[in-house]
Structure formats: structure tokens, C-alpha cells
C-alpha positions in Angstrom: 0.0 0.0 0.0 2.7 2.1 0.7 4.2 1.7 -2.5 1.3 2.7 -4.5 0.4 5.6 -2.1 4.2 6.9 -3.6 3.2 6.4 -6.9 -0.2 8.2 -6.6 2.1 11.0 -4.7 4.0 11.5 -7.2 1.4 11.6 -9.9 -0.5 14.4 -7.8 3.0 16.8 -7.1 3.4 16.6 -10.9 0.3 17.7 -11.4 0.3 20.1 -8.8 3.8 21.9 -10.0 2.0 21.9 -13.4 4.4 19.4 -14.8 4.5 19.3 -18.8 3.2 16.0 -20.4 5.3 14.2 -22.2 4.2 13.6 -26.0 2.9 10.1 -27.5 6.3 10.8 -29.6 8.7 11.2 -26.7 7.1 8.4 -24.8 7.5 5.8 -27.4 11.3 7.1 -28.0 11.3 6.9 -24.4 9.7 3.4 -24.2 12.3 2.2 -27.0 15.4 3.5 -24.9 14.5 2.0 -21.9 13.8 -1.5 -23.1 17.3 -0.9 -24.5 18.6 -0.4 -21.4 16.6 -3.6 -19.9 17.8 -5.6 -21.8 21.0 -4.7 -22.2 21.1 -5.3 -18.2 19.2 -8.6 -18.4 22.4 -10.0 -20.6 24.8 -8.7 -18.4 22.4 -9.9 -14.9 23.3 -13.2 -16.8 26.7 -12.9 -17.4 27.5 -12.6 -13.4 24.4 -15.4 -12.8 27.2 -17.9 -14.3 29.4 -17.3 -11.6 26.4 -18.7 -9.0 27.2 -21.7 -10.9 30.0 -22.6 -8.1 29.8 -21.8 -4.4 32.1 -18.6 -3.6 35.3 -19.7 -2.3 35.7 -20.4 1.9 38.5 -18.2 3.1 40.9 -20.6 4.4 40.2 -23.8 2.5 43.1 -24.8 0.2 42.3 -24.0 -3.6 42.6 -27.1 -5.0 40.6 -29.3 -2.7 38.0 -26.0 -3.2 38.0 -26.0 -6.6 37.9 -29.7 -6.9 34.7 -30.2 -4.1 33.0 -27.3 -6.5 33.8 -29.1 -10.0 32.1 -32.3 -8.6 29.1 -30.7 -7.2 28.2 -29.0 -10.7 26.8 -32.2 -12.5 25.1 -33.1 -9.2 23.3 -29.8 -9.2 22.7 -29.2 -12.5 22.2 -32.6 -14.9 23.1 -30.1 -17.9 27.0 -29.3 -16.9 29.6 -30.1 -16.5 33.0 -29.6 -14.9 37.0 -30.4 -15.4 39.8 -29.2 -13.4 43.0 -28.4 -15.1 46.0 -26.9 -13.0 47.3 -24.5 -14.7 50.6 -23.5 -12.5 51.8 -23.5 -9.0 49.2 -21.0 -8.1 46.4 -20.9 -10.5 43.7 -23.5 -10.9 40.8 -23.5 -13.7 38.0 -24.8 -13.7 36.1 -25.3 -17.3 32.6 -25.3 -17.1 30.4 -27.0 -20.3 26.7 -26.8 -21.5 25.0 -29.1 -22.7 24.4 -28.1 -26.6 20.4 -27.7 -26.0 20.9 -25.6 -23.8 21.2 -25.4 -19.4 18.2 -23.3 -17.8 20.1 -21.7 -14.7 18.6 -19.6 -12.6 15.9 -18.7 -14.9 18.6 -18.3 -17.5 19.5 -20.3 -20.8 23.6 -21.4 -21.3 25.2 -22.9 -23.7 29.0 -23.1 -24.7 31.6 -23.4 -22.3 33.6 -20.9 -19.8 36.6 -21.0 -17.8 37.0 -20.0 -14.5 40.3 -19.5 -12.9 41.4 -19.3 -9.2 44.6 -17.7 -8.5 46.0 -17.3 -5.1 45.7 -19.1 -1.9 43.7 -19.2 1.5 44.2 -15.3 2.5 43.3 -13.6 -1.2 41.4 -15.4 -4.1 40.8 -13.7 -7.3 38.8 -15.8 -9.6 38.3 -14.2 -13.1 36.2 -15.9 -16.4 36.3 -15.2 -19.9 32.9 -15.7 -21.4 33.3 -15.3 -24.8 32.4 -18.5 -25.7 29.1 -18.7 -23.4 25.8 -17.6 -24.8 23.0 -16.6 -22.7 19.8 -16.9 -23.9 20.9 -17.6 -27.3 23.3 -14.3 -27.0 26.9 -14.4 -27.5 28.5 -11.8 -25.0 31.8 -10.0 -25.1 32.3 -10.6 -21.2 34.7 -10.6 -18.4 33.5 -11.6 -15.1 35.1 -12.4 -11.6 35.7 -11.7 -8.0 38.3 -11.3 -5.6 37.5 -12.4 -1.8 39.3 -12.8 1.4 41.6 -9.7 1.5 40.9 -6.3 2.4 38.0 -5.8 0.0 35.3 -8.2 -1.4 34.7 -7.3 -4.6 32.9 -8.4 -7.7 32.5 -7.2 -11.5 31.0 -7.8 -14.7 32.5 -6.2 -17.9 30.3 -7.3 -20.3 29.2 -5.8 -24.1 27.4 -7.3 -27.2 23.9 -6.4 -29.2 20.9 -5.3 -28.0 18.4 -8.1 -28.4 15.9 -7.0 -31.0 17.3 -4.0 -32.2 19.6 -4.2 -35.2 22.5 -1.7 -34.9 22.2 -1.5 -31.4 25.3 -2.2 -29.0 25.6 -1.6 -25.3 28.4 -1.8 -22.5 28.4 -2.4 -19.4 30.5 -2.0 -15.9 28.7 -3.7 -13.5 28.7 -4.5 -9.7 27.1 -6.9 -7.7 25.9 -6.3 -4.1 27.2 -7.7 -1.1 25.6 -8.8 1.8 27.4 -10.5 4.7 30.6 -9.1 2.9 30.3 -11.9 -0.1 28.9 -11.2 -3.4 25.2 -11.8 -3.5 25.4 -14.7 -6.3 23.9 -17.8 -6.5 20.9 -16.9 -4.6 17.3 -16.3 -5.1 17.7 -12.7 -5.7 20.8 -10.3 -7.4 21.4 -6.7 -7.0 23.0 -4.7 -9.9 24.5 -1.5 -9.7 27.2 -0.1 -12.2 27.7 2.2 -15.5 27.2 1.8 -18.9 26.5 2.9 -22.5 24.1 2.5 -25.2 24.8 2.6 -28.7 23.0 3.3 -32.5 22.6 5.1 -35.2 21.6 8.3 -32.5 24.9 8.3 -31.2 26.0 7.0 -27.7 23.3 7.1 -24.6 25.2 7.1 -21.1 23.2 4.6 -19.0 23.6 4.6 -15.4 21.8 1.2 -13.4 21.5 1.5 -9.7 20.3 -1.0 -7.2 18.2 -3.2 -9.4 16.9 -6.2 -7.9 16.3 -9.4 -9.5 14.2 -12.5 -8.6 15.4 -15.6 -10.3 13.4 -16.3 -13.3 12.1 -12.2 -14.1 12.9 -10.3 -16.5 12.4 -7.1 -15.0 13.8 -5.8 -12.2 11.3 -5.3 -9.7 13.2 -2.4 -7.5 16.1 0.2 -8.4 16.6 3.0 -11.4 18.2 3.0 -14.8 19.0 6.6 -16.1 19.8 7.5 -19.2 21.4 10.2 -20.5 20.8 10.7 -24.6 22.9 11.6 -27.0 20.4 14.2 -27.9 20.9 15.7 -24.7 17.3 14.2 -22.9 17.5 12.4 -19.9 15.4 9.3 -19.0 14.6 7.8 -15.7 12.9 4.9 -15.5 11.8 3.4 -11.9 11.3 -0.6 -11.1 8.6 -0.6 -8.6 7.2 -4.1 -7.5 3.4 -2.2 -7.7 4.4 -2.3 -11.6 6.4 -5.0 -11.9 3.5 -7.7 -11.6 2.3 -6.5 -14.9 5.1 -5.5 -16.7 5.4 -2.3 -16.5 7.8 1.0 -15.7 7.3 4.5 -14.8 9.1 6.6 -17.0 10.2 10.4 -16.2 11.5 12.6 -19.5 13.6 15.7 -18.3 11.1 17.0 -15.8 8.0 16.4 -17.6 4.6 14.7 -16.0 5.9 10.6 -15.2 4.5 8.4 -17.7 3.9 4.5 -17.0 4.3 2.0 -19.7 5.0 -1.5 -20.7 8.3 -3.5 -21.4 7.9 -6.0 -24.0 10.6 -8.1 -24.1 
């Protein structure tokens, strides 16, 4: 209730201020960019869900009997992978992870291809880093870097991940992205996934800045059902759209355009 008390709030201050209205033009433009931008952030939402794949490494437990327990617990968990263990010096370890060809549903995601993880370093700091370049997810091929580094001074986690935009020819996007943490690991794995982090649209326009913050994922949705993705247009507009779980039950976003009256419409995807 509370929820849709803000949204009716901010409905009646627009109002009151004597906000413009957008134009049917300028929503659909609007509409267009920001299923751009969910999309672009559902690929790379996908490209850190492959690192749930395997537990996050336990500070203090030797890498190889880790990465060995992890490799034998894949097929176990998940009848469409598997796992190999290849040492690859005195300090690093991989890990190469295959789909099966029709494809692995993973946390409400489709894989195929392979991807190698490795794990480099020891029981005080782990950095684990994968190449996804031969994954797909959801039938898209990704230009990806993912990984994490644990048990130093800093937990951290990122995502560097850039390819099409599904359904729209001529369309590329990039993005930086971070994961939150909760108990001081990376929230991965789980039934939820929080991504924050920078980014860029690209087309025949020119180059949108995108900025995501705090959107939260349920396993299996497409859209975020919390958070913010702004974008700033090359045409010098900016776009914010807001994930409310009010509107995310039926598919839908509300949309501000510069300071005009919000606008809420539907993401098709």
C-alpha cells in the first residue's frame, strides 16, 4: 500500500507543480530506450548469474581441494553441466565449465558453450576471473569478463560485459557492472541479485550514457522489480525509468523525460 500511495504521490505533485506532459512521440522514443537499457542489463544480470554456478570460495580452505569439491558438485546440481579441473601453474587452478548443446536453464537463465574459470592465489586472497566469450545466454553471444576477488581487504565483484541489444539491429551496449554484497560476499547464486554499475548505449543516434543503480532481481524475471536506470541521450534528454514491485507484476515501468509529468508504460521483451 505504501508503495502505491508513492506512486499516486508522485502523480499528484506533478500535477500540482503543473508538470509538462510528455508527448505520444517522446514516450514511445522513451519506451524504445529504456527496453534498450533492460535488456542490455538482463544479458549482463546473466553474465554474473554464471558465476552462481559454483559456491564462492571459503576463506581458508586450500584451492585445490575447493576447486575440486565445486567441480564435482556441478553435474550433481545441475544434470546439464559439466565440470573439469586443469592446474594450470603452481598458483592458479581453472575450472572449465560445459553446457550441454540444447541448452542449461540456470537460474531462470538459458547457457550454452563453455567458460573458464580460474582461481589464483591461496587461503588469505582469491581472485577468480572468467572469460565468457564462448558462453551464450539466452541464445546471445556476449563479449564478457567476469570475476571476484575475496578474502583480502576488499570483497569485490564485476562484470565487464558488451554485445547487441536483443531486437534491435544496430544496437550495442556496454556495461560496468557490480554486484551487491551482503554479509561481505557477493550476492550470487541466490534467489535474488542486485546490480549497480555504469554503462553505454549505442546506434545510429549516437551514444546514450546509462547509469543502473540497485536493481533487484528474482530468479526467473525479466524485469527488475526495484532500483533505477538513467539514461542520459545523446540528444541531450535524460530518461529515468523506476522498477517498482506495484508495476512490476504487470510488466510495466514508470518513465520520467527531463522534468515532464511521469508516464507508465510496458516492457515488452
Amino acid at each position: 500500500m505504501r508503495r502505491i500511495a508513492l506512486v499516486s504521490l508522485t502523480a499528484v505533485l506533478a500535477a500540482a507543480c503543473g508538470a509538462e506532459k510528455p508527448t505520444q512521440e517522446e514516450v514511445d522514443a522513451a519506451r524504445a530506450k529504456v527496453e534498450s537499457a533492460v535488456a542490455a542489463a538482463h544479458l549482463a544480470r546473466g553474465a554474473l548469474e554464471v558465476l552462481g554456478v559454483f559456491p564462492v570460495y571459503t576463506c581458508g580452505e586450500p584451492r585445490r581441494s575447493f576447486v575440486g569439491r565445486a567441480a564435482e558438485g556441478v553435474h550433481a546440481k545441475y544434470a546439464c553441466a559439466t565440470a573439469t579441473v586443469e592446474t594450470m601453474d603452481s598458483v592458479t587452478d581453472a575450472v572449465v565449465l560445459t553446457f550441454d548443446q540444447r541448452g542449461c536453464e540456470i537460474h531462470g537463465l538459458r547457457f550454452t558453450g563453455q567458460v573458464a574459470f580460474q582461481y589464483r592465489g591461496g587461503e588469505d586472497l582469491m581472485e577468480v576471473h572468467a572469460d565468457l566469450r564462448g558462453l551464450a545466454v539466452d541464445g546471445h553471444t556476449l563479449q564478457a569478463e567476469v570475476g571476484y576477488g575475496t578474502c583480502g581487504d576488499e570483497t569485490r565483484l564485476f562484470a565487464e560485459v558488451e554485445g547487441g541489444v536483443p531486437g534491435r539491429a544496430g544496437h550495442t551496449f556496454h556495461i560496468d557492472g557490480r554486484v551487491g554484497l551482503r554479509g561481505g560476499v557477493p550476492v550470487i547464486g541466490g534467489s535474488e541479485l542486485v546490480l549497480d554499475g555504469p554503462g553505454e548505449l549505442k546506434g545510429p543516434e549516437g551514444t546514450d550514457r546509462l547509469t543502473l543503480t540497485s536493481l533487484l532481481y528474482d530468479v526467473g524475471q525479466y524485469l527488475p522489480k526495484e532500483g533505477t536506470a538513467v539514461l542520459e541521450t545523446a540528444d541531450g534528454h535524460r530518461m529515468e525509468a523506476r522498477f517498482q514491485e506495484v508495476l512490476w507484476r504487470v510488466g510495466k515501468v514508470e518513465v520520467t523525460i527531463d522534468d515532464k509529468e511521469p508516464v507508465t508504460v510496458p516492457i515488452v521483451r
